[in-house]
N, C-alpha and C positions, 0 to 999 in steps of 0.2 A: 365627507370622507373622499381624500383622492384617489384614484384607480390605479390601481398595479402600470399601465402607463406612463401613467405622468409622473408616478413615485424612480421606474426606470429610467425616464429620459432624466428626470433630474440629477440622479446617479451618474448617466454615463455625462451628463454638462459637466460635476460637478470633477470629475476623474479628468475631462478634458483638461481642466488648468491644472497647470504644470505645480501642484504645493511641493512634493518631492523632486528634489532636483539631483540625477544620476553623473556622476564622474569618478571615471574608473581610470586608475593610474596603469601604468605601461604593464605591471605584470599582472594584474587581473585581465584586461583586456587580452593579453596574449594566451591567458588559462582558457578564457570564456572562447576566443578563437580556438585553440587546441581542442577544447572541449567537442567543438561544432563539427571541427576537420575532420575528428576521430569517428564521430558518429556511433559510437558502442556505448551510448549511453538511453536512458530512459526519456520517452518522446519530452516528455513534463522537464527532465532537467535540461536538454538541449530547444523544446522554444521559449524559455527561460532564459537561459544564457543568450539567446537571439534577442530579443524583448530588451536584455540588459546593454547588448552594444547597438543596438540602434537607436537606442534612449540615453547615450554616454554623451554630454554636455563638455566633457572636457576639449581642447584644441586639436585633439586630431578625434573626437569622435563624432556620430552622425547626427546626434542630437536631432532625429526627429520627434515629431506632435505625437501623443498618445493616438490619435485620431490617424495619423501617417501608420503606425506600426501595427495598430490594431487591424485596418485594411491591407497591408503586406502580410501581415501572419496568421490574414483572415484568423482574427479571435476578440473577445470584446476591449472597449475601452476601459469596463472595472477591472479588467482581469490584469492589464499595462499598468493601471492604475495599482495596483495593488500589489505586482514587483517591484515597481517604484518604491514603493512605502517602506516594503520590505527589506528592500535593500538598504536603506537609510536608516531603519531599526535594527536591523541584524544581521548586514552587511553580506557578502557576493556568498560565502558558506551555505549562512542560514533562507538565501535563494535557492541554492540549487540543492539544500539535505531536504527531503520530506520529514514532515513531520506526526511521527508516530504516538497515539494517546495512548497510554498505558491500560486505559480502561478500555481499549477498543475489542484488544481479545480476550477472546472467550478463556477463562479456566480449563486446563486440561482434566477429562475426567478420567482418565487411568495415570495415576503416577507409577516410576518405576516396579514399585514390589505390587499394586492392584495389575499391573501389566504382566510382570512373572507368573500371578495364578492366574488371568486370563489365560494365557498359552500353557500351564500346565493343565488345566482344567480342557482345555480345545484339543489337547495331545494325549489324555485321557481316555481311557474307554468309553463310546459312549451309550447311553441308558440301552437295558436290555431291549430287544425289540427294534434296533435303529442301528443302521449301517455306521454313521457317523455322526456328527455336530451338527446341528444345521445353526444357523444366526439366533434364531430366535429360540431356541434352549439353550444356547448358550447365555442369550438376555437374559432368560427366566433363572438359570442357576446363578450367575452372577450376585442377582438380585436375591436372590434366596440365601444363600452363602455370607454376604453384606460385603462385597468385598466393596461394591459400591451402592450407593444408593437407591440411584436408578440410572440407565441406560440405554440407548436404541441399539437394536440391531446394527443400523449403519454403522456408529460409533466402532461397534466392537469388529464388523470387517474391516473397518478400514486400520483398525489395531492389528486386528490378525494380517492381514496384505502384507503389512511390514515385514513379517518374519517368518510367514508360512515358506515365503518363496527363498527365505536363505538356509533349509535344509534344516531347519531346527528342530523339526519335530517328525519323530519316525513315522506318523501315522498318521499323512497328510492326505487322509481320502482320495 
């Protein structure tokens, strides 16, 4: 079995040679510049757009070695290696869009109408014996009531945060 090592160096060898080959025509390069000028963009899409013109094989680009650009942009040779690719599969776009997995986030656990009786139920009187809400009777009634299943405390402040603070409810403790 080979070592986590040897399996990397072979990686970053194998990234060294050039299989994807970047050439970028007059108006992408000038995007990818604009891009960098403006600098109001996300660290990932601007050393990306770097990556891409320093690695641009066409006649006026700088066509350096993964191994060159990896060292200037202090970052690795699979990471060069794998703009490369990208760009040859899904072109200078699908370089610089992240890409978002649908399964990544979480389900929201209040939709709109379980969120209405959250805040009418929070704007409510509440139990005898108790100045106000606190989180955790509110979790406990929620959960009692079925508006939802089950839910955390947190969950449900950070529900409330939303709207306590835009005067919604007269009897904001």
């Amino acid at each position: 079995m080979r070592s986590w090592r040897e399996i990397d160096s072979a990686g970053a060898r194998q990234a060294a040679v050039k299989k994807y080959i970047v050439t970028l025509n007059a108006a992408e390069r000038e995007r990818l510049a604009a891009l960098i000028r403006t600098g109001k963009h996300s660290a990932r899409k601007l050393l990306r757009a770097r990556i891409l013109l320093k690695a641009d094989a066409s006649d006026v680009g700088e066509a350096w070695t993964d191994i060159q650009i990896a060292a200037g942009l202090h970052i690795s040779v699979v990471t060069v290696a794998r703009v490369r690719q990208q760009l040859v599969e899904e072109g200078v776009e699908g370089v610089l869009t992240p890409k978002r997995s649908p399964n990544s986030a979480r389900p929201r656990i209040f939709d709109g109408a379980s969120e209405a009786k959250l805040i009418a139920l929070a704007c409510s009187t509440p139990p005898e014996g108790f100045a106000r809400w606190t989180l955790q009777m509110l979790e406990n009634k929620v959960v009692e009531l079925n508006i939802v299943a089950r839910v955390s405390d947190n969950t449900i402040g950070r529900t409330l945060k939303k709207t306590f603070s835009g005067r919604t409810c007269t009897n904001n403790g």
